[in-house]
MARFIBA-499027 format. One record per residue (C-alpha): y, x, z. Coordinates in nm, 2 decimals, padded with zeros to 4 digits. Each point is the difference from the previous one (the first is absolute). Example, Ala and Ser with C-alpha at 12.3 -4.5 7.8 and 13.67 -1.06 7.14 Angstrom:
BEGIN
R      c2      c1      c3
R  -00.45   01.23   00.78
R   00.34   00.14  -00.07
//
This chain:
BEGIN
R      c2      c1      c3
R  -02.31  -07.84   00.34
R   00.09   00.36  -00.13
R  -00.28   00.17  -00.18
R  -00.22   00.25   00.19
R   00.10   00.36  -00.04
R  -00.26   00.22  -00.21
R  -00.13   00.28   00.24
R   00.19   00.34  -00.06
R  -00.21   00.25  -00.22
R   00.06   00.39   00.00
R  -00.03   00.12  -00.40
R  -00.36   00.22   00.01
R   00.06   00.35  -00.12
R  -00.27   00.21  -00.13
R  -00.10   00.26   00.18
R   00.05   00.31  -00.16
R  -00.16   00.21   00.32
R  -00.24   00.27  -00.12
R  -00.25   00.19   00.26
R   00.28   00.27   00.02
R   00.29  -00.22   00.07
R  -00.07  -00.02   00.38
R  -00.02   00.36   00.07
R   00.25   00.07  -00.22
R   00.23  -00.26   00.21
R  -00.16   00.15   00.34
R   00.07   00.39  -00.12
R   00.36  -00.07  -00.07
R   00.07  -00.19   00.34
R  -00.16   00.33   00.16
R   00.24   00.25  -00.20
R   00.33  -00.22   00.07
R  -00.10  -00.01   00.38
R  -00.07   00.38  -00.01
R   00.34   00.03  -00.16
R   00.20  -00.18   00.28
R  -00.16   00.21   00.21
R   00.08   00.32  -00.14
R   00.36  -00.09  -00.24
R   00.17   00.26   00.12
R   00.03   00.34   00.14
R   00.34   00.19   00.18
R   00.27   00.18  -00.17
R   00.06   00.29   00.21
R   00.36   00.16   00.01
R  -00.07   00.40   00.01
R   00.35   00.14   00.18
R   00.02   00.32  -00.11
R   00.35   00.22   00.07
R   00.25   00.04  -00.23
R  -00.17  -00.26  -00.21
R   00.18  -00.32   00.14
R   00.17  -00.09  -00.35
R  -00.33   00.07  -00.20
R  -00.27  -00.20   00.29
R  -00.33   00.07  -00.04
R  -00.25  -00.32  -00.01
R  -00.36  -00.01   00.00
R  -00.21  -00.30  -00.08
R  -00.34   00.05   00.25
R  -00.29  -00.10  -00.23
R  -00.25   00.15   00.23
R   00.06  -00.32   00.21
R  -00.22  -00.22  -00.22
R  -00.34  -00.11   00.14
R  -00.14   00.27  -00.24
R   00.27   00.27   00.07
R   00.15   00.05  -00.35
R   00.19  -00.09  -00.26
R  -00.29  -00.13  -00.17
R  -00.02  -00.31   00.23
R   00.27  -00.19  -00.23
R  -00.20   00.13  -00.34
R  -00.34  -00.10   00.12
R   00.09  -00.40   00.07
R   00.22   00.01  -00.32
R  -00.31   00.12  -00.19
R  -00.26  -00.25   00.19
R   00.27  -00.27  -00.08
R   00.00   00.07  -00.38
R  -00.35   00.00  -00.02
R  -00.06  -00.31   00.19
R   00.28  -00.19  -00.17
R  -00.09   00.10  -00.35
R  -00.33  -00.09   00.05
R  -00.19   00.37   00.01
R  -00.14   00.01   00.39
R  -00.19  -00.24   00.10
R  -00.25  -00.07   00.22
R  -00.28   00.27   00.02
R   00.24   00.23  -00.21
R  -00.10   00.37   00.05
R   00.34   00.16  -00.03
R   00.08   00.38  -00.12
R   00.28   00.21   00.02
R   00.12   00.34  -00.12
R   00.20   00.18   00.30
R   00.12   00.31   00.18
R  -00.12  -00.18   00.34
R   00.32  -00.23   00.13
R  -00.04  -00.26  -00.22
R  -00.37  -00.01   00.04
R   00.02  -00.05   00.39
R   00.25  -00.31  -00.07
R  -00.25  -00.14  -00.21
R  -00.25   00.04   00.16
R   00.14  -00.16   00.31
R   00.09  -00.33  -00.23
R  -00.38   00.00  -00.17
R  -00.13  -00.03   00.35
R   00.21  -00.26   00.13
R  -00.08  -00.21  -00.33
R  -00.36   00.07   00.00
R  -00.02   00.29  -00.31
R  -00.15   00.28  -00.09
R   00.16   00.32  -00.04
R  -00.04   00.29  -00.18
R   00.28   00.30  -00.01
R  -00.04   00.29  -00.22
R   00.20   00.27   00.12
R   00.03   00.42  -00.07
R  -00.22   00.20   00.17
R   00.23   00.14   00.18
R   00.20  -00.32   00.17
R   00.07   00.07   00.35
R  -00.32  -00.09   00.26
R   00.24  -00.21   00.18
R   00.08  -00.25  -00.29
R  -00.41  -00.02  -00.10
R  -00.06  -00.09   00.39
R   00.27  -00.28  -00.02
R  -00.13  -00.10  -00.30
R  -00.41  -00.08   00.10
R   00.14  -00.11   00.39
R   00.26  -00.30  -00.20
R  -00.38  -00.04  -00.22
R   00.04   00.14  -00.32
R  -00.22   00.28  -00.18
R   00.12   00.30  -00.12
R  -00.14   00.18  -00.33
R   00.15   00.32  -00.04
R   00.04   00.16  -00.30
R   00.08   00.39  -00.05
R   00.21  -00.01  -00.31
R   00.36  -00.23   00.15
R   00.07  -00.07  -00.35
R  -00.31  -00.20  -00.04
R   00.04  -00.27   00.30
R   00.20  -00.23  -00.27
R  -00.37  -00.02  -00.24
R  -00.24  -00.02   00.29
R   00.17  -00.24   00.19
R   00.03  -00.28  -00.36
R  -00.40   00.13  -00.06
R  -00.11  -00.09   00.37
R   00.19  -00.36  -00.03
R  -00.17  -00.05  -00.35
R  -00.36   00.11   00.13
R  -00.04  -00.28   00.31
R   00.27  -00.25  -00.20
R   00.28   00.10   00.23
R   00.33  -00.01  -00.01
R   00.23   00.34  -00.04
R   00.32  -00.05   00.17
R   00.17   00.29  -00.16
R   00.29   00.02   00.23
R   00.15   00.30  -00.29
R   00.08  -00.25  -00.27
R   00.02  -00.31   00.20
R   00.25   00.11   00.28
R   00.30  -00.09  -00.17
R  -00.07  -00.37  -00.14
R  -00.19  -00.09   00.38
R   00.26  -00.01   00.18
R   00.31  -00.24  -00.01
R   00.29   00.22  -00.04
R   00.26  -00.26   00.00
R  -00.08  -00.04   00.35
R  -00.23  -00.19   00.25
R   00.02   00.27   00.28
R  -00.09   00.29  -00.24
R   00.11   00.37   00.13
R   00.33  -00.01  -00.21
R   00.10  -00.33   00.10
R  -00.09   00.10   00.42
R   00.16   00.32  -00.04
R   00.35  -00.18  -00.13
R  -00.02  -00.28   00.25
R  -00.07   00.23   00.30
R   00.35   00.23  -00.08
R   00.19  -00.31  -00.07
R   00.17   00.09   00.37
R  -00.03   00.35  -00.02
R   00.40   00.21  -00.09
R  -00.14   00.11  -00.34
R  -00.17  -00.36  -00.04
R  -00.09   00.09  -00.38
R  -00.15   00.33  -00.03
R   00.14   00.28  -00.23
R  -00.41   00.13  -00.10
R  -00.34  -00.11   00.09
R  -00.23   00.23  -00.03
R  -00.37  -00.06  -00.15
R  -00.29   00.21  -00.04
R  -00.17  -00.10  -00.36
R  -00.38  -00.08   00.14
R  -00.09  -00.29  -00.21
R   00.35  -00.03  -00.13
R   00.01  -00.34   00.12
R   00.18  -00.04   00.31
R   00.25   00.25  -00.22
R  -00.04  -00.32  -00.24
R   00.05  -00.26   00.25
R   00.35   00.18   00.20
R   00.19   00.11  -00.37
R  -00.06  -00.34  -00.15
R   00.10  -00.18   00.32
R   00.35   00.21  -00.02
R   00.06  -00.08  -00.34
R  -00.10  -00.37   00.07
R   00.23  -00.04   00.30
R   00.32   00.20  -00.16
R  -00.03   00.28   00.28
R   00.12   00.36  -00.08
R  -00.23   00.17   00.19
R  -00.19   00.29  -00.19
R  -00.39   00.03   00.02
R  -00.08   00.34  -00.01
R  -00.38   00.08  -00.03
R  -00.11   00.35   00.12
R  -00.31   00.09  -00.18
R  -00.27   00.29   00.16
R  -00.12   00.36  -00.19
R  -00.33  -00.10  -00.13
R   00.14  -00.35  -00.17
R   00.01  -00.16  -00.32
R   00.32  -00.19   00.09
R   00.30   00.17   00.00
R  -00.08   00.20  -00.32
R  -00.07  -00.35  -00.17
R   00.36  -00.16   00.09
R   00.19   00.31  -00.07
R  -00.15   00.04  -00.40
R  -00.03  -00.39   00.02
R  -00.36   00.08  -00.09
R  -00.27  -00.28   00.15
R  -00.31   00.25  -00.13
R   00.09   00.31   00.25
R  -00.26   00.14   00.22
R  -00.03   00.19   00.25
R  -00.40   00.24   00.01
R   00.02   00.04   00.41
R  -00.06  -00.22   00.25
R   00.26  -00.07   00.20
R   00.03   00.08   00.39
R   00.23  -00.21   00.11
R  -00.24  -00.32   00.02
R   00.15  -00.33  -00.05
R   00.28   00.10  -00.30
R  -00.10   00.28  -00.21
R  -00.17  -00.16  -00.32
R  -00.17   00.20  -00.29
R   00.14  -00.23  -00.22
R   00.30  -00.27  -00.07
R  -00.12  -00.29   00.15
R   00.05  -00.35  -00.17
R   00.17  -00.13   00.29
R   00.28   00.28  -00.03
R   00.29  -00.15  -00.18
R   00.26   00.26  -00.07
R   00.29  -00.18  -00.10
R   00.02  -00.14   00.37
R   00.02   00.36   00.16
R   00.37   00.18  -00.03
R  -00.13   00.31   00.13
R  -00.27   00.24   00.05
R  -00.06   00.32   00.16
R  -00.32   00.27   00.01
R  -00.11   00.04   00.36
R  -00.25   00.29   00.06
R  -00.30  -00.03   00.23
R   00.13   00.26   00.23
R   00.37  -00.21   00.02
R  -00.18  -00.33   00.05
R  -00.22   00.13   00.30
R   00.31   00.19   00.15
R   00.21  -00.32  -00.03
R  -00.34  -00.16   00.20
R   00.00   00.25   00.28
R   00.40  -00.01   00.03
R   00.02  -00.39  -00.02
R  -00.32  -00.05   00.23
R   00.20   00.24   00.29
R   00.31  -00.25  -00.02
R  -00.21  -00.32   00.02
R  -00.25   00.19   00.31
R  -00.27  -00.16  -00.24
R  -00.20   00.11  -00.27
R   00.09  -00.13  -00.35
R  -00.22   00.08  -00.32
R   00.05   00.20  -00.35
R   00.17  -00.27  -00.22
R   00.24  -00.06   00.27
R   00.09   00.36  -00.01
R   00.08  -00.01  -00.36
R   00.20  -00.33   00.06
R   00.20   00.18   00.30
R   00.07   00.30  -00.18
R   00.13  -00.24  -00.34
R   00.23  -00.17   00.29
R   00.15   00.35   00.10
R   00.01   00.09  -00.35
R   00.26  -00.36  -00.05
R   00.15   00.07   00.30
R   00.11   00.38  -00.16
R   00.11  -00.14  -00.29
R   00.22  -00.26   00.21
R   00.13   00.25   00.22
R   00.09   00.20  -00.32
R   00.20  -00.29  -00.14
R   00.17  -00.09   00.37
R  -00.15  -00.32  -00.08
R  -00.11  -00.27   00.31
R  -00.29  -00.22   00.01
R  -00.32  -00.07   00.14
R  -00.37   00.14  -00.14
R  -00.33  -00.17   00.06
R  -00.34   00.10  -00.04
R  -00.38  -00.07   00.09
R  -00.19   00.12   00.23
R  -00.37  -00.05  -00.17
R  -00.23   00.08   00.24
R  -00.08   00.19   00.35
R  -00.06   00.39  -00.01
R  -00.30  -00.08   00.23
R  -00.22  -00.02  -00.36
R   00.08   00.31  -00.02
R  -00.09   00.18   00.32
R  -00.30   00.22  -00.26
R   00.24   00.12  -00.28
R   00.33  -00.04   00.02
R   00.08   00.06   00.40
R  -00.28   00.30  -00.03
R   00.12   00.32  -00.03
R  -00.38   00.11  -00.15
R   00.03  -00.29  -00.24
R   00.40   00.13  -00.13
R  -00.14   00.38   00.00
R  -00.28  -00.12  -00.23
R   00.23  -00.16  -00.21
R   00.25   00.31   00.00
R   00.28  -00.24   00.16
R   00.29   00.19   00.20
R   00.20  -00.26   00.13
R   00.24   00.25   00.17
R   00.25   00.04  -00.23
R   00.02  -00.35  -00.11
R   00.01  -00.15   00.37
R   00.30   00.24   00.03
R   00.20  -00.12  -00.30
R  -00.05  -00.33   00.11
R   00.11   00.02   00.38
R   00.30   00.26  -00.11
R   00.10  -00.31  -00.24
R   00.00  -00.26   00.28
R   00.16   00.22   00.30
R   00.26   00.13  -00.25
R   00.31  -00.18  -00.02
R   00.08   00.17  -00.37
R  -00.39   00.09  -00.16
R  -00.11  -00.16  -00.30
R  -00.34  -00.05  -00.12
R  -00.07   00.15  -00.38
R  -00.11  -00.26  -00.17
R  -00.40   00.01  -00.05
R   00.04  -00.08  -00.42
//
């Protein structure tokens, strides 16, 4: 009689679960489904005469569930803190923002059961604060900009919070080598376009990490697209990549929310970036009101300044008789901006005349011959 068979045993692994494990596990399920909802937003063509060997794109940020840019940063940064072990349950999460950011987060605390704090200037648009406490954040305004960085670490400290300091860790939170990031959407959406790898893209510096993320995923994939990044008036930016100098500062506060920074950020990595130009206020606006006309929709400040840096490549392309194609961002809508920068009371205050600017601008894009002077 052949002997009995032994019953089958499964080995018995420890468990190594810990009280946070679960949520941990549950808060990551939530962000992945929350990114297949949301991967992606359009690349719209912009046909604009006289410019069909130099197309126009524009990537529509504003699209996201949150309406910016920011959307991609804000899971990046909830990501990195989950993964590495920093937010957990109960967490009470800080940041240090010019408002965007803040509503993205905010909108990611609440669906994974945070609190938020956002400490913002003074003087961040209504519209942005509103978005922020309806998505169920706080805000804590402070009237010195330069300041948000400090009070943002001290709040996190005071209740044993975590700081997600989206200035030094935008760079290393997202996956530049790919995984649907901007760069590697923007390349795969032209891939059927006539100019399929575009001559420029064009960056406003913000963080400095989607700047990061787009010149190191050129260099990685062997592309010879140029990143230009247009930098605002009141900005720390420009002036630190042209004297290679990480310490410059900038004493105002910038009014062109989302990209001028009093200081170089640590996500800004230079060596990435082929190009910069200096965009003043009164160009970025113009470049707003002009670009906001051709879409029949309202488009913010930061997209100004990248519209007016895509003009500026497209000048220096039509100056070469060179062909290819030119993308940029649009960050947010202009409808944020209904109290300042679409109010003719809030641009007297400020002693903004767009006239001139709005003129240049147009007389470059009806003219078959103009050139833009470069804003450097």
């Amino acid at each position: 009689m052949a002997a009995s068979l032994a019953p089958r045993t499964e080995p018995v692994i420890p468990s190594i679960d810990c009280p946070n494990r679960a949520w941990t596990r549950q808060a990551l399920v939530l962000l992945e489904a929350e990114g297949r909802r949301s991967a992606d937003t359009h690349l719209i063509p912009l046909p604009i005469r006289g410019f069909e060997d130099t197309p126009f794109y524009l990537k529509d940020e504003s699209a996201h569930p949150t309406g910016s840019l920011k959307h991609r940063l804000a899971r990046s940064l909830f990501l990195y803190g989950i993964c590495n072990g920093l937010i957990r349950k109960g967490t009470t999460l800080t940041e240090a923002s010019s408002g965007s950011t803040a509503v993205s987060e905010a909108y990611y605390a609440r669906m994974l059961g945070l609190d938020f704090i956002a400490v913002l200037p003074a003087r961040t648009s209504p519209s942005k604060i509103a978005a922020i406490t309806q998505q169920g954040g706080r805000c804590h305004l402070v009237e010195d900009g330069s300041t948000i960085y400090q009070v943002a670490a001290d709040l996190a400290a005071e209740c044993g919070g975590y700081y997600l300091d989206q200035f030094t860790f935008a760079e290393r939170a997202t996956d530049w080598r790919g995984n649907n990031n901007i760069a590697e959407s923007i390349f795969r959406q032209m891939e059927n376009e006539p100019f399929c790898v575009p001559s420029w893209v064009v960056m406003g510096a913000g963080t400095g990490g989607t700047a990061a993320t787009i010149g190191r995923y050129i260099r990685y994939r062997g592309y010879n697209t140029r990143l230009c990044v247009a930098d605002v008036e009141r900005s720390a930016f420009y002036e630190g990549w042209l004297d290679a100098n990480p310490e410059a500062r900038c004493a105002l506060p910038s009014r062109i929310e989302g990209v001028g920074r009093p200081r170089v950020e640590k996500s800004f990595i230079p060596g990435v970036v082929d190009h910069m130009i200096k965009v003043p206020d009164t160009t970025s606006l113009a470049a707003m009101h002009v670009l906001s006309k051709r879409l029949s929709r309202r488009v913010g400040g930061s997209t100004g300044t990248n519209f007016y840096g895509l003009c500026w490549a497209a000048s220096q392309m039509r100056r070469d008789g060179a062909k290819g194609s030119l993308v940029t961002l649009i960050c947010d809508s202009g409808e944020r901006y209904a109290d300042t920068y679409y109010n003719p009371e809030w641009l007297a205050e400020q002693k903004l005349d767009l006239r001139a600017d709005i003129e240049r601008i147009e007389t470059f894009l009806t003219s078959e011959n103009a050139l833009l002077e470069p804003s450097d």
